[in-house]
C-alpha positions in Angstrom: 12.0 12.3 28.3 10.5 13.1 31.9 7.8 10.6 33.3 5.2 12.8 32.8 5.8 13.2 28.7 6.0 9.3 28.7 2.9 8.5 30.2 1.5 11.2 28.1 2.8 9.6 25.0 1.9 6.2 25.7 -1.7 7.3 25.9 -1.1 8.7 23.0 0.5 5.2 21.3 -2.6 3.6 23.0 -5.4 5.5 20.6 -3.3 4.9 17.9 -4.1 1.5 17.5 -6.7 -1.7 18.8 -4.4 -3.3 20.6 -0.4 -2.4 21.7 1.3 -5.0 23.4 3.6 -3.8 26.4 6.4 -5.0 24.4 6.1 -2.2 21.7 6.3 0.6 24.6 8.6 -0.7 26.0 10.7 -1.1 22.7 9.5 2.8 21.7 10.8 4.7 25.0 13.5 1.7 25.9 12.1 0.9 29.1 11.3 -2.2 31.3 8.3 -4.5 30.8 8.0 -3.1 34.6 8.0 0.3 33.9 5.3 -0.6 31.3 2.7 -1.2 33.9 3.4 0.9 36.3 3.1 4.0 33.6 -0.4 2.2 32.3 -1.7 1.7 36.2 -1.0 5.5 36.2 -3.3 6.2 33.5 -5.9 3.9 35.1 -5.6 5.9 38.5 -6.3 8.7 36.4 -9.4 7.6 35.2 -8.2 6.3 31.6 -10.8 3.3 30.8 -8.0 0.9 30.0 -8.8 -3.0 28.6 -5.8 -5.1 29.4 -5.7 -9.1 28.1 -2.6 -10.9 29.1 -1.2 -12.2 26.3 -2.5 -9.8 24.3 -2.0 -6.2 25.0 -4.0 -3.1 25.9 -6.5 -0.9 24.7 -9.0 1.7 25.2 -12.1 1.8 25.8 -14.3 2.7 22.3 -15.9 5.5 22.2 -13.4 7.6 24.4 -10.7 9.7 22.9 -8.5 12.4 24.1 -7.3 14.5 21.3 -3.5 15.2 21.1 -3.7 19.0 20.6 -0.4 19.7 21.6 2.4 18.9 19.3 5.9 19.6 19.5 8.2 21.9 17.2 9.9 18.9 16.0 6.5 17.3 15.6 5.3 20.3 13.6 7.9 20.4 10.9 8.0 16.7 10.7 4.3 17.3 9.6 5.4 19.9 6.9 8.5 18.1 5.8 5.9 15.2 4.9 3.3 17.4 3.2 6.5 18.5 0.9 7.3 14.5 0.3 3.7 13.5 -0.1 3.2 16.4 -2.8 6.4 15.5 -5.3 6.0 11.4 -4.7 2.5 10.4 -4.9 0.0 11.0 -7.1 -2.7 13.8 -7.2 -5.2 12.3 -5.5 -3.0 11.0 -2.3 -1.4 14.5 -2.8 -5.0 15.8 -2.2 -5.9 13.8 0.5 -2.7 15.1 2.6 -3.4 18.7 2.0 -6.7 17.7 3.5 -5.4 16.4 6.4 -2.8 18.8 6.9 -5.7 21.5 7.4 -7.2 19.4 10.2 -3.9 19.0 11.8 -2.8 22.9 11.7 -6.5 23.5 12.8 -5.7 22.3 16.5 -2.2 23.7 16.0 -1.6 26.5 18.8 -0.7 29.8 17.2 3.1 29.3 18.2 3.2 26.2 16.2 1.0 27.7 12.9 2.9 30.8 13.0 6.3 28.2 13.0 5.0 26.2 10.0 4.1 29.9 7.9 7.9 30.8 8.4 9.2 27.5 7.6 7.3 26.9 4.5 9.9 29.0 2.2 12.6 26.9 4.2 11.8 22.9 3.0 12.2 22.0 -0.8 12.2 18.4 -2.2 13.8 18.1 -5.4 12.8 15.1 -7.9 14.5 14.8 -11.0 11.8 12.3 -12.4 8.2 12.6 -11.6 6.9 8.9 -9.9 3.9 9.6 -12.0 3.7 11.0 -16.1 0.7 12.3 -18.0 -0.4 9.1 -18.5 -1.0 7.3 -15.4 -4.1 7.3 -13.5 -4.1 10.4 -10.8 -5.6 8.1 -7.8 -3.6 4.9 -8.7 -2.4 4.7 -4.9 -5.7 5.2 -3.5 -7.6 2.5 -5.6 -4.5 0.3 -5.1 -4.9 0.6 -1.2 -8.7 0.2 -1.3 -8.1 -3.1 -3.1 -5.6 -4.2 -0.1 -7.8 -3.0 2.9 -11.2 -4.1 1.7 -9.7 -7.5 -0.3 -11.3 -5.9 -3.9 -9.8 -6.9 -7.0 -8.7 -4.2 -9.2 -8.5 -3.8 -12.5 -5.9 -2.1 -14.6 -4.9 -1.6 -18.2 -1.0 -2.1 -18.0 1.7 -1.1 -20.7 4.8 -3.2 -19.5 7.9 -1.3 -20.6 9.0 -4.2 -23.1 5.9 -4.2 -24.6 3.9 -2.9 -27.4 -0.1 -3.6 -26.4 -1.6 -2.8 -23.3 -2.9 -5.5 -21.7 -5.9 -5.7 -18.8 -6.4 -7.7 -16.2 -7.5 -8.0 -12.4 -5.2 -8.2 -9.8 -5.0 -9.0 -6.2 -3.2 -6.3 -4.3 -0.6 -7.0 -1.7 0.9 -3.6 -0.7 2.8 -1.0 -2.1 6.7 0.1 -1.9 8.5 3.0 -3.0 11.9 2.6 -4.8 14.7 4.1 -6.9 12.3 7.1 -7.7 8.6 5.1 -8.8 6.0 3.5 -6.6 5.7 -0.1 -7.6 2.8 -2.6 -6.5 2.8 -6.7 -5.4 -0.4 -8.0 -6.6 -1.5 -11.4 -7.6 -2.3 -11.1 -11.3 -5.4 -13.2 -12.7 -4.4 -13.4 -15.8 -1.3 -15.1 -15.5 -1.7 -17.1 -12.8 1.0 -15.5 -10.2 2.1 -13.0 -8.6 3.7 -9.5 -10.4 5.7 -6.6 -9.7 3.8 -3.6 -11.3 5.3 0.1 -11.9 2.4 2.5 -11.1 3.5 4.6 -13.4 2.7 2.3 -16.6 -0.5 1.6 -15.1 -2.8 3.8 -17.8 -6.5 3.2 -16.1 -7.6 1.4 -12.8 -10.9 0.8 -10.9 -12.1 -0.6 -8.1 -14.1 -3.7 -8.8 -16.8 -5.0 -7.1 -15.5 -8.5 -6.5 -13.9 -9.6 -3.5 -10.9 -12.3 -2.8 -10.3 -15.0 -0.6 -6.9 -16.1 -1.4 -4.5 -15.6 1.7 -1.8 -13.5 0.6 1.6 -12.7 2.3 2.2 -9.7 3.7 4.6 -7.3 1.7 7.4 -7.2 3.9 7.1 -11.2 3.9 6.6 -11.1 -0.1 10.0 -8.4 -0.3 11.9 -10.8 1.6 11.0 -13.9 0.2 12.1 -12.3 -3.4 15.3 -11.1 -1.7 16.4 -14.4 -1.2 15.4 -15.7 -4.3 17.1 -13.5 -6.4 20.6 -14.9 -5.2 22.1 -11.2 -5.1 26.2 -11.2 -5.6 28.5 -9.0 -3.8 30.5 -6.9 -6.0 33.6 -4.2 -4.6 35.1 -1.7 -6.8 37.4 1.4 -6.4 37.1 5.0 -7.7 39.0 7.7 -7.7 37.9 10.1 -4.9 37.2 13.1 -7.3 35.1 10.4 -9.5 33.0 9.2 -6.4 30.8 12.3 -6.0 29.3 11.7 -9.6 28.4 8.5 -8.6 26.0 9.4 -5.3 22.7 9.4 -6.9 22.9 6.5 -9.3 25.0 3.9 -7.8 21.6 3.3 -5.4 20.2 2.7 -8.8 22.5 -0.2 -9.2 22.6 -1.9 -5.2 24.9 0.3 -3.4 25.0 -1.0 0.3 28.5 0.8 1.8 31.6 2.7 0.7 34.8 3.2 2.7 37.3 5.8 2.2 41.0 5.0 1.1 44.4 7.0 0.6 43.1 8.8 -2.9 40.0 6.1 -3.7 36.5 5.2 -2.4 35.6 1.7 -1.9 31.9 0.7 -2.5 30.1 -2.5 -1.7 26.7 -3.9 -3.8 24.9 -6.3 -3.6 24.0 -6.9 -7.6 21.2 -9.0 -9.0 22.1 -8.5 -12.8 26.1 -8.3 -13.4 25.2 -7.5 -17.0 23.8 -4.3 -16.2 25.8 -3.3 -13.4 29.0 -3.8 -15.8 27.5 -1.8 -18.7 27.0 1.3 -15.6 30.8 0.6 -14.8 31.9 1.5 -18.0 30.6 5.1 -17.8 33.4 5.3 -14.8 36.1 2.7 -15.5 39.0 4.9 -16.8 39.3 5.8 -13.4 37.5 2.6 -11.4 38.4 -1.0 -10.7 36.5 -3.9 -10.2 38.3 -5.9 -7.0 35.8 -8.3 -6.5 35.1 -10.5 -7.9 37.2 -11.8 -10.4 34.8 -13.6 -12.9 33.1 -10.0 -13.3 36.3 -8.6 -13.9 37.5 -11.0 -16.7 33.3 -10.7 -18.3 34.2 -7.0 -18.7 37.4 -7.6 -20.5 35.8 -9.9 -22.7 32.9 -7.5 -23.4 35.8 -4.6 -23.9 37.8 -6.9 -26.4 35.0 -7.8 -28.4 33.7 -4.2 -28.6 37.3 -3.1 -29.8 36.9 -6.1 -32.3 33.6 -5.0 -33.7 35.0 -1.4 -34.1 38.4 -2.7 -35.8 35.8 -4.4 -38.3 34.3 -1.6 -39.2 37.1 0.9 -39.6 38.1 -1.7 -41.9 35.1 -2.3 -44.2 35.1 1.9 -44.0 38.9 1.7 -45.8 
């Protein structure tokens, strides 16, 4: 990137938030902290009403803004590619919200880069085998969920855990949302039992926006996320496959903590990191006729007990059957 695009996108990076410290440009366009200034006292020569606070970071002036009108053919599709995402993994109303956005953005579009987003429309699919959301959720569960987090309103829900029969409702404290392993999920502080609770949004059937606010100082989600990480005490587990087995396994093996895989003489070795061995063992077994589990041995010997008492339990009734 020239000099001229840099100090174009760091004004750029500077309306895109209150305050960037010189550390994040510098980080963004791997550059010196001296580089830094000299590409802000730039701007400033050029008339760019800059607020600098050492210490702190910079920021412009409010009330002045300079549009960026010109976007990038890379830029441009990335815009598309998300509209496609944002369509098949979030609900209708975030869906909604998108397409509305999109319309403002391809408004100040030049006609190169309209005409470029026409032609590749037919060109970017996203295929979802399950559907984040069903008939029965909520079809603005994100955006209440987000309104709770940014303006510290409880929300309440009526909530059909999957192990349950009732649906029960309660308020909760939103922390953030995260999307994983196909389903948005939610960190909340739950009222009604005292804690804090993973929710699938999916299995939430109605929500509101309440009017009451919360005080209680929550962590942040990737602070929460990490925190659970280490709790959960996750065990590394290696197996082997059979290189013309392996490809079955691409889409649900991150299902089950997939982290790497290396490639043998005729197998694929994969690493996880596994949180229940239980049900990672019982996934095995759909693939063990041509699989081996070489680490570590204690999961090795629980399947061989789980196989022997199966055969057992099947040798007992083929004899009760005679």
């Amino acid at each position: 990137m020239n000099r001229i695009d840099r100090v174009t996108a760091i004004l750029i990076q500077l309306q895109s938030k209150k305050i960037v410290r010189a550390q994040e440009i510098a980080d963004r366009f791997n550059i010196s902290l001296r580089t830094v200034y000299r590409d802000i006292k730039t701007l400033e020569e050029a008339g760019i009403p800059i607020l600098g606070e050492t210490g702190i970071g910079y920021s412009i002036m409010e009330g002045y803004r300079l549009p960026p009108v010109m976007f990038t053919k890379e830029e441009a599709t990335a815009f598309l590619t998300a509209e496609k995402l944002v369509e098949k993994l979030t609900d209708n109303s975030t869906s909604t919200i998108y397409k509305s956005a999109m319309y403002k953005i391809r408004a100040v579009l030049r006609s190169s880069e309209k005409d470029l987003l026409e032609n590749m429309e037919d060109h970017i699919a996203v295929i979802q085998h399950n559907n984040p959301f069903n008939t029965a959720s909520a079809d603005n569960t994100l955006q209440f969920l987000l309104r709770g987090v940014s303006e510290k309103k409880q929300v309440f829900i009526q909530y059909k855990a999957i192990d349950a029969e009732e649906i029960t409702k309660r308020n909760i404290e939103p922390v953030g949302i995260f999307f994983s392993s196909g389903y948005w999920y939610v960190i909340a502080w739950c009222r009604l039992r005292n804690a804090y609770r993973n929710f699938r949004t999916d299995r939430i059937r109605q929500i509101k926006l309440t009017d009451e606010s919360f005080n209680k100082t929550h962590p942040s989600l990737k602070t929460y996320l990490s925190q659970v990480a280490e709790k959960e005490n996750l065990q590394t587990v290696i197996i082997r496959v059979k290189k013309r087995l392996a490809k079955y396994m691409q889409e649900s093996r991150y299902y089950h903590g997939f982290v790497t895989e290396m490639a043998l003489k005729d197998q694929v070795e994969m690493n996880f990191l596994i949180s229940c061995p239980e049900t990672f063992m019982r996934w095995f077994l759909m693939y063990a006729d041509d699989a081996e589990i070489v680490y570590p041995d204690s999961l090795r010997d629980r399947l061989q007990e789980f196989l022997s008492k199966v055969l057992e339990k099947n040798r007992q009734s083929v004899a009760l059957l005679t």
